[in-house]
C-alpha positions in Angstrom: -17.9 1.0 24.3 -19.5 -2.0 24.4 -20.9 -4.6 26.8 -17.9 -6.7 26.3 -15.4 -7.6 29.1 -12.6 -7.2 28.3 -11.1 -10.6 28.7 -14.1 -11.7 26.0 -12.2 -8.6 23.9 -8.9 -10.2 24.6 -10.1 -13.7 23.1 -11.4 -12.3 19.8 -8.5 -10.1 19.5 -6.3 -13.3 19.6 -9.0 -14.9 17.2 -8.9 -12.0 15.2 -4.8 -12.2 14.7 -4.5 -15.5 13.8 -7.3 -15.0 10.8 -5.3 -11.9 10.0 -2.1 -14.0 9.8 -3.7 -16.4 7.4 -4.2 -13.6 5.4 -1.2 -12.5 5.1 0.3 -16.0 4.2 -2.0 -16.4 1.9 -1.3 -13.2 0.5 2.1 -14.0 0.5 1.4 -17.1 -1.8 -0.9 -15.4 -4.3 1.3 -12.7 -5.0 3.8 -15.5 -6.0 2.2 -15.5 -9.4 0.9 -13.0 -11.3 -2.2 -14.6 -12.3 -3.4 -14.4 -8.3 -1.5 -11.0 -7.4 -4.2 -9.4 -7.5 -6.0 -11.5 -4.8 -3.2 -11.6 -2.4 -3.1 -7.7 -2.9 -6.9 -7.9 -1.5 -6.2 -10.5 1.5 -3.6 -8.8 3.1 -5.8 -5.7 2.5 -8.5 -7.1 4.6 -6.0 -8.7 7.3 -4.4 -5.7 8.0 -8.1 -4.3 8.3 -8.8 -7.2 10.5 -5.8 -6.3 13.2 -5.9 -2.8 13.0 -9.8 -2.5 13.6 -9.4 -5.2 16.7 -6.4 -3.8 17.9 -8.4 -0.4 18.3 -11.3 -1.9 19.6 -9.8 -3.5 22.4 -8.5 -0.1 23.8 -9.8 1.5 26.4 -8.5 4.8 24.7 -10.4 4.5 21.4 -13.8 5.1 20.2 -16.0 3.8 17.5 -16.5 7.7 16.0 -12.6 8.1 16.0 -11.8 4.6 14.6 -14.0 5.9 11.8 -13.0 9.1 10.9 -9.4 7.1 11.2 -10.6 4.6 8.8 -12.2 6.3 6.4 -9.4 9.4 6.2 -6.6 6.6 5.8 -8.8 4.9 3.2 -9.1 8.1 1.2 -5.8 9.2 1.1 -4.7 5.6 0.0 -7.2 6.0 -2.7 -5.7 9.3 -3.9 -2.4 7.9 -4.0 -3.3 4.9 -5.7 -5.1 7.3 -7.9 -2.8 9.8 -9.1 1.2 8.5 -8.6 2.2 7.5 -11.5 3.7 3.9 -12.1 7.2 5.9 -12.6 6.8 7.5 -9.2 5.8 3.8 -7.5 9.8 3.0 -5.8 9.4 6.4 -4.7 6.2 6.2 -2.9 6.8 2.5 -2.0 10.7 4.4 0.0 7.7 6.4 1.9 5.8 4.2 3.2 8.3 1.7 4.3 9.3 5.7 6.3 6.3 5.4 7.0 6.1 2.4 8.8 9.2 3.0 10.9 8.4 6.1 11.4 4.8 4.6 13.3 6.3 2.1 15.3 9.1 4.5 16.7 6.3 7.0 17.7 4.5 4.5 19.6 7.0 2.7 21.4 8.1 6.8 22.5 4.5 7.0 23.7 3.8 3.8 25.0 7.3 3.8 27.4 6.6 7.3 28.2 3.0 6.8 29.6 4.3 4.0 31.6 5.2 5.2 35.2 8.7 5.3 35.6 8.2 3.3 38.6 6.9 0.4 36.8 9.5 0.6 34.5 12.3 -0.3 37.2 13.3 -4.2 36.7 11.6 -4.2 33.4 14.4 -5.1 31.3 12.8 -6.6 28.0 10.9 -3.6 27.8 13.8 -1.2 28.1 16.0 -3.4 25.3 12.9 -3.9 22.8 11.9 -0.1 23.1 15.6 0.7 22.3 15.6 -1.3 19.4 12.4 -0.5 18.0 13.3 3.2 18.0 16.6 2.6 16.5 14.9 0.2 13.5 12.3 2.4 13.2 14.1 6.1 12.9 16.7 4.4 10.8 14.0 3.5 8.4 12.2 6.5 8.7 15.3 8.9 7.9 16.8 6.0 5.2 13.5 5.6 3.8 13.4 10.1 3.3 17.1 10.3 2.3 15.8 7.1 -0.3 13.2 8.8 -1.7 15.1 12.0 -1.9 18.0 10.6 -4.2 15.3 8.2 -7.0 13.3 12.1 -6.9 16.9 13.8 -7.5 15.3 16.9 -5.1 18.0 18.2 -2.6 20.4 14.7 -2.6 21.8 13.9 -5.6 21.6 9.9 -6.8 24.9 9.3 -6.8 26.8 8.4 -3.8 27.5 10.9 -1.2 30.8 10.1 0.7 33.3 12.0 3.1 36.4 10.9 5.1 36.3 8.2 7.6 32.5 8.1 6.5 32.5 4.1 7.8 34.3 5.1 10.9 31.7 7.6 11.9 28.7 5.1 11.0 30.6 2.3 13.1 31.0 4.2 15.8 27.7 5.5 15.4 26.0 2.4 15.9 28.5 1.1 19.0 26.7 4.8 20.4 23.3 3.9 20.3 23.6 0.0 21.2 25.6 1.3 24.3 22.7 3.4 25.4 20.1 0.4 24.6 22.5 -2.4 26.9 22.9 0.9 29.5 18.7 1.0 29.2 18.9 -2.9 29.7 21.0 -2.7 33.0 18.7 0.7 34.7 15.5 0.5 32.9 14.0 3.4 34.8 16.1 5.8 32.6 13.3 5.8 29.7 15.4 9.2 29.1 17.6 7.0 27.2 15.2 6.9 24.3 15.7 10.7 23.5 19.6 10.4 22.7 19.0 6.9 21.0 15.9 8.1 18.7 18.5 10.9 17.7 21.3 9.4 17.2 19.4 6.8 15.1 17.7 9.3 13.2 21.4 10.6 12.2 22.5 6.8 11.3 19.6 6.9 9.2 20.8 9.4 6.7 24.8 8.4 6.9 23.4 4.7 5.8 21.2 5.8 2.9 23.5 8.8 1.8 26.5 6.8 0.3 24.6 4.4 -1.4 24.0 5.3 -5.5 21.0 5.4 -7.8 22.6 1.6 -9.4 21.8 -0.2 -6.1 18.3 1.3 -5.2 16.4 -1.8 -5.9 18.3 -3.5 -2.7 18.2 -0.4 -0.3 14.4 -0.8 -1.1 14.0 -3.9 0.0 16.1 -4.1 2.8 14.1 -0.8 3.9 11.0 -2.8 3.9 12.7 -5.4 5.7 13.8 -3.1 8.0 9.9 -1.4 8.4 8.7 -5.1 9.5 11.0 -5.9 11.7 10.5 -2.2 13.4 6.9 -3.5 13.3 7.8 -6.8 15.2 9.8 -5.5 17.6 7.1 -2.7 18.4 4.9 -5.7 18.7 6.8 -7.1 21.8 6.5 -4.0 23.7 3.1 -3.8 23.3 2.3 -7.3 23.7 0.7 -7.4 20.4 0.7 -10.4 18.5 -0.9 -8.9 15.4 2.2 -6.7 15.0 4.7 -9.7 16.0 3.5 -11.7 13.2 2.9 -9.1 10.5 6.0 -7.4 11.5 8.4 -10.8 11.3 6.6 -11.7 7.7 7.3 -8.4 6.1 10.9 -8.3 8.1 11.6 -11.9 6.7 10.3 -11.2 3.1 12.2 -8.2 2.8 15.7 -9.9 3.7 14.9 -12.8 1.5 14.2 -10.2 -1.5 17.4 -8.2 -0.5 19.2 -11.5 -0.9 18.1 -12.1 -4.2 18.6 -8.8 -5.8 22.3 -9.3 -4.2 22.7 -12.4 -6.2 21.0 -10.8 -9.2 24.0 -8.5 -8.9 27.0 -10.9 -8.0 27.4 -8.5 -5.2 27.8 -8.8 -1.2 25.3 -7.0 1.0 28.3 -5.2 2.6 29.4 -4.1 -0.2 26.0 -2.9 -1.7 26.1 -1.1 1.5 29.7 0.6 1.6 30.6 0.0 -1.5 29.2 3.8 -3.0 29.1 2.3 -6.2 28.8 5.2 -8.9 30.4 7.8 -6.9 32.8 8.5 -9.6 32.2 8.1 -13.2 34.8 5.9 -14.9 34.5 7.5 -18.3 32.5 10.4 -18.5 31.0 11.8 -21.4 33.3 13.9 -23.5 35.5 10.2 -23.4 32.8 8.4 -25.0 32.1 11.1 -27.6 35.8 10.2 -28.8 34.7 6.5 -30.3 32.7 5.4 -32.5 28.9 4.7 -32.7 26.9 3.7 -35.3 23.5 5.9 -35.4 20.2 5.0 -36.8 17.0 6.7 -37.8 13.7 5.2 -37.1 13.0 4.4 -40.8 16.4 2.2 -40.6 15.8 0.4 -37.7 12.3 -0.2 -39.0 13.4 -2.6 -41.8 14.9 -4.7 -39.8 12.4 -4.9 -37.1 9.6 -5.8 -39.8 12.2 -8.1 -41.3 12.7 -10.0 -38.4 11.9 -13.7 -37.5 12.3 -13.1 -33.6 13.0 -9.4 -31.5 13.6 -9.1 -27.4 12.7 -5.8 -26.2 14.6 -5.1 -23.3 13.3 -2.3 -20.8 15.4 0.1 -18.4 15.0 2.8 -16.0 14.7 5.1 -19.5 11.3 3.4 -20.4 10.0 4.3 -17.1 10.7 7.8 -17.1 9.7 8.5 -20.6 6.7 6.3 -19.9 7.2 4.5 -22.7 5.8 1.1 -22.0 2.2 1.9 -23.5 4.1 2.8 -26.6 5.5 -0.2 -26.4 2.8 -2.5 -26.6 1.7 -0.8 -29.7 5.1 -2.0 -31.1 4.5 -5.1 -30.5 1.2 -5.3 -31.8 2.6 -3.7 -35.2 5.5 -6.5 -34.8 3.4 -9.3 -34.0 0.6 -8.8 -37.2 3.7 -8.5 -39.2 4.7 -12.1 -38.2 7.5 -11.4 -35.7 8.0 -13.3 -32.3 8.6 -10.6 -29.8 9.6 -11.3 -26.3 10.9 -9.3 -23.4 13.8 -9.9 -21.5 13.5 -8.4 -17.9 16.9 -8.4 -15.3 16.1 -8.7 -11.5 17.4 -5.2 -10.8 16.3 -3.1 -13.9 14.7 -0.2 -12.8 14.5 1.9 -9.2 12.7 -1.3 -7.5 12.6 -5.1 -7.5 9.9 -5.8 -10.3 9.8 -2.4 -11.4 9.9 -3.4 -15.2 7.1 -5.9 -14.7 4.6 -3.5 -13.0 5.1 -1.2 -15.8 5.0 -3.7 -18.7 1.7 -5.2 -17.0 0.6 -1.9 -16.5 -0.2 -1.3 -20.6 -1.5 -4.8 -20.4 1.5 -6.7 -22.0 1.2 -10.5 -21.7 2.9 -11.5 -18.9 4.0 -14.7 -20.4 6.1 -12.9 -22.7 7.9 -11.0 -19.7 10.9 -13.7 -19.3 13.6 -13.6 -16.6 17.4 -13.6 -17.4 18.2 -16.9 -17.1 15.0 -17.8 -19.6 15.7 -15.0 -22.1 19.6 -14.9 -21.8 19.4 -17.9 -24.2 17.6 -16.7 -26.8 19.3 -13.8 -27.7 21.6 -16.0 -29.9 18.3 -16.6 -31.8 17.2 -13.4 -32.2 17.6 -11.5 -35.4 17.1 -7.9 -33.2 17.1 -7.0 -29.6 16.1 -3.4 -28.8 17.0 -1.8 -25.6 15.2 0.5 -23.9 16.8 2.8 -21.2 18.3 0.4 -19.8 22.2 0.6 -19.6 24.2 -1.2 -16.9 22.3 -4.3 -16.6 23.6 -4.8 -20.2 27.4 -3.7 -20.1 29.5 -6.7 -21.6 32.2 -5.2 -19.2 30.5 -7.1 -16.9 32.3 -9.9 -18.1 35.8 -9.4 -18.5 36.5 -6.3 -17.4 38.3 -6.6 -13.5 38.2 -2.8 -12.9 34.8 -2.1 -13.3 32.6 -2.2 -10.3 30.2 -4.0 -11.8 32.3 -7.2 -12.9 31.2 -10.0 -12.5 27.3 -9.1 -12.4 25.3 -11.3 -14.4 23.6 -9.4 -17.5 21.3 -9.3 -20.1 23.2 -11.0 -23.2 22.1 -8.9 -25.6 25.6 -8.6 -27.5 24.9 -11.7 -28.8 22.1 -10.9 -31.1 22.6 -10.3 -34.5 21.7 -6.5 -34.4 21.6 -4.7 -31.1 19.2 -1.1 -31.0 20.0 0.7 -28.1 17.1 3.9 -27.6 19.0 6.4 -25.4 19.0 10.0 -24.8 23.1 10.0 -24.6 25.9 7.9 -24.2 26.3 9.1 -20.4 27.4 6.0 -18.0 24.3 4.7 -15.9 23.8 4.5 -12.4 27.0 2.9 -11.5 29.0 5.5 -13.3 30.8 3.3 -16.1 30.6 3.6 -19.6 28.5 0.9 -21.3 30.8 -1.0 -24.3 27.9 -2.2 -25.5 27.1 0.9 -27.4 30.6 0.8 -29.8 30.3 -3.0 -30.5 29.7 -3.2 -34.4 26.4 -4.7 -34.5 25.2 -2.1 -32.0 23.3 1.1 -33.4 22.1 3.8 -31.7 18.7 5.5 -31.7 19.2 8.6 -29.7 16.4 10.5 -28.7 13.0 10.4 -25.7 12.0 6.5 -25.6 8.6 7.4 -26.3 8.9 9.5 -28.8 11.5 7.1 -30.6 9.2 4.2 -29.8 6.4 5.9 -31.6 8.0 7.0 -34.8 9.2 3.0 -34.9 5.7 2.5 -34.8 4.9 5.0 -38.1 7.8 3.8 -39.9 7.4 0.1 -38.7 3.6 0.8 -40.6 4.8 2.5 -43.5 7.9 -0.7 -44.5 
């Protein structure tokens, strides 16, 4: 291609990682804070460019007209998507592409150990071990990351949990399958046919993992598939020799697990049992129970006096808001609120939505101040101040059960403390449970009132009537 040895190639691909690892830190640390997300978004942009173009370039099996028409074809169909999903749609195009990446890096490891000749291959035990483990990350993220995607769309799999008999039995045993075939790899590493009935296998595991785990817990599955994408990535990285992948791979692999940690302590809850729990397979009150007590509805000319009346509101956002893509809506509220003399602030739980930070991509989507977007433990405080808290769509990350009651599988998760304001608005299509399956108390307390109807559509005629008090 060019009159480059290839040992000069080899030095400037090294060169060329290490830039493209600085990157990525850096991205890392940007997208800390909102004010420089944007920034990291563009760095790791342009060291992932960095490594892939270098990594191409140094092949012998590459060509500068095909690593353009790669280039520019990946570039457009990133554009498009970036283009046209919507924000609601964003946890389920973020489930594809972690697929996406597993699904990459168990493709090329199947290529790369099947172009080898299985004469070279005998002795070559780290190979054999970190090809068998990068197919098994990497189909198990692909077919997770499907069966993910499948339940937040609600096409084919339903949301909830999806258990059968002995269904932890079968995954254990499972898994004892396919890391017996990768040691049994290890100990004759000229059987690269090993990698057929372990990509299988894993591909199977894949579903069985993702299928008992409910709607309520999405946010973690999410990031522990991304976790699981990177560290595919990292071990794909060893077999090739790649240090580009290595490091990328181990970054997002490490991120990922750190995220999954947090959004386990957002919810009070074990990994294991965010895992096997299959929290929300059954409903504990359903809706013909809840119709039986009482609730307190409101019209939008009701709750509108006491939202212009107010010293100090907390909007709380759910998975509701999203889908009725409300949040633009929203802001108009607050601008009604706000030139009416009312402090409004928003009070955002770790796992609210389908994905960590889902709330705050949407609220900074219609360009609402991210200083007014506070975190539980900064907003739990003030709802004791606040003369109004309206929620909407958002349902179990508000449930006083979460307090006292034992039997619900959600005791014990830190919530929003909304109960504690003096009048609580709760904009809901129904009183159906959420995710998890439970019915919410919050909606029969007696300062609670419900405004039943489409978020956005509520949220707009609180904006006429908030006009007209």
């Amino acid at each position: 291609m060019l009159a480059i040895t290839d040992a000069t190639w080899d030095v400037l691909a090294r060169f060329a990682y290490l830039a493209a690892a600085i990157l990525f830190i850096l991205a890392l640390k940007f997208m800390a804070d909102y004010r420089t997300a944007r920034r990291g978004n563009l760095l790791g942009a342009i060291g992932m460019l960095i490594a892939i173009v270098f990594t191409l370039v140094a092949s012998d099996r590459i060509t500068w007209t095909s690593l353009l028409i790669g280039l520019v074809a990946g570039s457009a169909i990133g554009a498009y998507l970036a283009l046209t999903v919507k924000m609601t749609a964003m946890p389920q195009m973020v489930a594809v592409f972690n697929g996406l990446g597993g699904l990459a890096s168990a493709l090329v490891v199947l290529a790369f150990i099947w172009a080898v000749p299985a004469i070279a291959l005998r002795g070559a035990v780290g190979p054999a071990v970190t090809t068998g483990i990068s197919s098994l990350i990497g189909w198990v993220t692909f077919t997770g990351s499907i069966i993910a995607f499948a339940k937040l769309q609600e096409v084919v799999i339903s949301g909830r949990p999806v258990t059968f008999p002995m269904q932890k039995v079968v995954n254990l045993v499972l898994f004892a399958v396919v890391v017996g075939l990768i040691v049994l790899w290890g100990l004759y590493p000229h059987l690269r046919w090993l990698v057929i009935p372990i990509s299988v296998l894993s591909v199977v595991l894949g579903v069985l993992f993702v299928i008992p785990i409910g709607g309520a817990d999405m946010p973690v599955v999410i990031s522990l598939l991304n976790s699981y994408s990177g560290l595919a990535a990292a071990a794909t990285g060893f077999v090739l020799q790649n240090a580009g992948l290595i490091i990328a791979g181990s970054l997002v692999g490490a991120s990922g697990l750190i995220l999954t940690r947090l959004m386990c302590v957002a919810m009070n809850r074990s990994l294991a049992n965010v895992l096997f729990g299959a929290v929300g397979a059954t409903a504990a009150a359903g809706p013909a129970g809840t119709e039986e007590r009482r609730v307190t509805s409101w019209t939008a000319e009701d709750a509108a006096q006491t939202l212009v009346n107010a010293a100090q509101i907390v909007i709380v956002p759910g998975y509701g808001m999203a889908v009725a893509q409300a949040q633009h809506a929203i802001k108009e509220l607050t601008y009604v609120l706000e030139e009416r003399g009312v402090t409004v602030k928003f009070g955002i739980h770790p796992v609210a939505g389908r994905m960590p930070g889902h709330m705050n991509v949407l609220l900074a989507e219609a360009e609402i101040p991210y200083e007014k977007l506070l975190d539980m433990d900064e907003i739990n405080p003030e709802f004791e101040r606040s003369d109004a808290v309206l929620v909407i769509g958002a349902n179990d990350v508000v449930n006083p059960a979460a307090r006292w009651d034992q039997a619900s599988p959600i005791f014990g998760m830190p919530i929003l403390d909304v109960d504690k304001a003096r009048t609580v608005m709760v904009c809901k299509r129904s009183l159906r449970p959420g995710f998890a399956g439970v019915d919410n108390e919050l909606f029969y307390a007696d300062n609670t009132v419900m405004l039943f109807g489409d978020a956005k559509k509520t949220v707009t005629d609180l904006i006429a009537a908030c006009r007209e008090a």
